[in-house]
Structures are given as structure tokens and as C-alpha cells.
C-alpha positions as CSV (number, residue, x, y, z in Angstrom):
1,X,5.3,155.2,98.4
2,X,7.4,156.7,95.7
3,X,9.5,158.0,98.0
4,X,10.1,155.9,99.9
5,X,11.2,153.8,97.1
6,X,13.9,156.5,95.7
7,X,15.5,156.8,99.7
8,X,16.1,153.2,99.5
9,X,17.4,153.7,95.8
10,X,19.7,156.3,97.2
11,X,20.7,154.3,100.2
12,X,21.7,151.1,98.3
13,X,23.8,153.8,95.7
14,X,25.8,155.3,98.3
15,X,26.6,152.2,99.9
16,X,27.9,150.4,96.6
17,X,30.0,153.7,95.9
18,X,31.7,153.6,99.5
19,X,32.4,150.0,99.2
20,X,33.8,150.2,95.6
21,X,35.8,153.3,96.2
22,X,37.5,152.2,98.8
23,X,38.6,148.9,96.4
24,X,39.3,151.1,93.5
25,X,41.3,153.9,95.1
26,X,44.4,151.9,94.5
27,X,43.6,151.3,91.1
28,X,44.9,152.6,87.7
29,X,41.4,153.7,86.9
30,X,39.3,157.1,87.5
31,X,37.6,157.0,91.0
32,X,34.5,158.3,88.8
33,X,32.8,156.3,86.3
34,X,30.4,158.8,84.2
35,X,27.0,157.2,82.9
36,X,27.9,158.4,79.5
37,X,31.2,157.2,79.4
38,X,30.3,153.7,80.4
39,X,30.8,150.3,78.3
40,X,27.8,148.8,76.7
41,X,28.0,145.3,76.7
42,X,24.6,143.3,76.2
43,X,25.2,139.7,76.1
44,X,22.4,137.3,74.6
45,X,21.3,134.4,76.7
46,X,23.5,135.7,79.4
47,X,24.7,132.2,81.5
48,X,22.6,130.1,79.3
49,X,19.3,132.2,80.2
50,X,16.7,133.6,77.9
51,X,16.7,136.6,75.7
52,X,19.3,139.6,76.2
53,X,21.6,140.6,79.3
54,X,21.6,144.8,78.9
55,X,24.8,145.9,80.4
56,X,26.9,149.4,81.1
57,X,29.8,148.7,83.0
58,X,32.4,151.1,84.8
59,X,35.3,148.2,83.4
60,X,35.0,144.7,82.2
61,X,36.4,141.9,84.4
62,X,39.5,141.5,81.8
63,X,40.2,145.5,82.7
64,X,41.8,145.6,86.2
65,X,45.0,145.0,87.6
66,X,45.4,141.7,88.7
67,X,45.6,142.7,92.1
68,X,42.2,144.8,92.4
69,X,40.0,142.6,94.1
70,X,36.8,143.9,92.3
71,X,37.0,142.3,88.7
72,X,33.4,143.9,87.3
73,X,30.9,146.8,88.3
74,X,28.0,147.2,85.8
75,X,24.6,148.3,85.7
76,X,22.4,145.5,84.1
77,X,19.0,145.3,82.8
78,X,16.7,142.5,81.8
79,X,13.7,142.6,80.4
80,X,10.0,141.3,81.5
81,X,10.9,137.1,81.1
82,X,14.3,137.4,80.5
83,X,16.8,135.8,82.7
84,X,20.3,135.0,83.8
85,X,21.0,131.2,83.4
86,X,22.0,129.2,85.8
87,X,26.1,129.1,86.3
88,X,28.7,128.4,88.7
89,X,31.1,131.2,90.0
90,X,34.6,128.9,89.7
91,X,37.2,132.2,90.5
92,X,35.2,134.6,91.7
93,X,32.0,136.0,93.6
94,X,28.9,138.2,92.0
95,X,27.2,140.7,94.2
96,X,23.5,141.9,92.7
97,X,21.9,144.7,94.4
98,X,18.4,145.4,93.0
99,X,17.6,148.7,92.2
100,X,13.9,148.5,90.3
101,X,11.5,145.3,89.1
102,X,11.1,142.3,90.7
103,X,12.6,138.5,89.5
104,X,13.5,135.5,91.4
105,X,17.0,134.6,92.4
106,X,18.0,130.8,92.7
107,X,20.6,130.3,94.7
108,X,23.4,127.3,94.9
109,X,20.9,124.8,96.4
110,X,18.4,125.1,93.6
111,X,16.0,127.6,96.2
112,X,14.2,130.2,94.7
113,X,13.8,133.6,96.1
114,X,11.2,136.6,95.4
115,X,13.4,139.7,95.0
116,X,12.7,143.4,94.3
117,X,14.3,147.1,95.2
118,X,16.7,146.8,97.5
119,X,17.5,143.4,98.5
120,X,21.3,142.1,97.6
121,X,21.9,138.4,96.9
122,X,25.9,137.0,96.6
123,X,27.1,133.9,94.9
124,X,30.4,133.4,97.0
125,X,33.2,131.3,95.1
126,X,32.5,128.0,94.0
127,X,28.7,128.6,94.1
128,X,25.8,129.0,91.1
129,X,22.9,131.5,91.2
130,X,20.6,132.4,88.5
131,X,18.4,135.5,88.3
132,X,15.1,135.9,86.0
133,X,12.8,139.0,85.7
134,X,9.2,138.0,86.7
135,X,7.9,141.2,86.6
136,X,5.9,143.9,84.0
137,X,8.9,146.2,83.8
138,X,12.6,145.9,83.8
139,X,14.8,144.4,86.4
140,X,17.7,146.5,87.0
141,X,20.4,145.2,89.1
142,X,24.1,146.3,90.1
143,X,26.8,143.7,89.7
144,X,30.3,144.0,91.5
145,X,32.0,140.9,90.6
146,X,35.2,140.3,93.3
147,X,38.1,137.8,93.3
148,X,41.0,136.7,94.4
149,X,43.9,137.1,92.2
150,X,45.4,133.9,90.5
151,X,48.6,133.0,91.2
């Protein structure tokens, strides 16, 4: 089962990395983000949720160029009953791809969904979505935040 686990780990990994190189090979930045080198950001009652937001990000959404559709890309962590509150995505959209743990995501319509390894969720623009850890061990999600540039 392990295993098994770890190929679908591996699988989801790759597929972020092609989807975000491709976006950030016109930007400013290094096409590499090292896990050392990456910005710690924990926020506290992340969205109006409960207890702490653990996050180490490749760049911050006030980073980019204007014209680099993907704003944020971060590792995050929460915590056995910690959440994400409940907020509305008014310029952009927010991608989570769950790597380990298992929470519940509630989407725009107030419908809660079991999630674990491996499953993706997306708040498009102009939506809300919430995520909480229901779990015994930490919820670890990537987020790739995308927008359109403001004119």
C-alpha cells in the first residue's frame, strides 16, 4: 500500500512541475525552487479558519510580474483540526493538490467533500472554498494560485 501511495505522490509532483514550468519559463525567476531556499510563511487563522496555516512557498503572490499567470506556489501544512476558513477568490483562482492526510473541502455551494492523497480541488474566480484537516496527522496540500492580470 505504501507504494502505492508514493507513485501517486510522484505522479501528482511531476504533473504540478510540468504545469508550472511551462508558466514560469517566461518569468524573471529560477525555473528551480530548492526546498531549502523556500519562503516560510505561516499565517494564523488562515481565511478566518482555526489555528496555523504552515507554508513554504517558491514566491509570494506580491512576487511575479504582473503578467505571469501563476501568482503563488507553496507547499502548505495544517495540523490535525486546523483549517482554512471559508473565503471568496475575488481576482484569482487556488488550485490544492493533496499530497498526505485527509480533511474536507467545502466548495462554493456550501458542499463538503472527503479528501485525501491525490485528489485536486479548484476555486475558479469569483468562488469560495474552505479546507480543514479531519485527520490524525498533517494535511499537506500544494497551492498554485493563478490570475488574470489587472488592468
Amino acid at each position: 500500500m505504501k507504494k502505492g501511495r508514493n507513485t501517486v505522490r510522484v505522479f501528482f509532483l511531476g504533473l504540478v512541475f510540468i504545469l508550472v514550468l511551462g508558466t514560469l519559463a517566461s518569468c524573471a525567476f529560477a525555473d528551480i525552487f530548492k526546498s531549502e531556499d523556500l519562503i516560510v510563511l505561516d499565517k494564523e487563522k488562515a481565511g478566518g479558519g482555526v489555528g496555523t496555516l504552515f507554508g513554504k512557498y517558491a514566491f509570494t503572490r506580491d512576487m511575479p510580474p504582473m503578467e505571469n499567470p501563476v501568482r503563488e506556489i507553496g507547499w502548505l501544512t495544517l495540523k490535525p483540526g486546523d483549517s482554512i476558513g471559508f473565503h471568496k477568490h475575488e481576482v484569482n483562482e487556488d488550485v490544492y493538490i493533496v499530497v498526505s492526510g485527509t480533511g474536507v473541502f467545502k466548495d462554493s455551494d456550501g458542499k463538503e467533500y472527503d479528501v485525501k492523497p491525490g485528489d485536486i480541488t479548484i476555486a475558479r474566480l469569483g468562488q469560495s472554498h474552505a479546507l480543514s484537516n479531519t485527520g490524525k496527522e498533517d494535511l499537506r496540500v500544494i497551492s498554485v494560485i493563478a490570475g488574470k492580470t489587472p488592468k
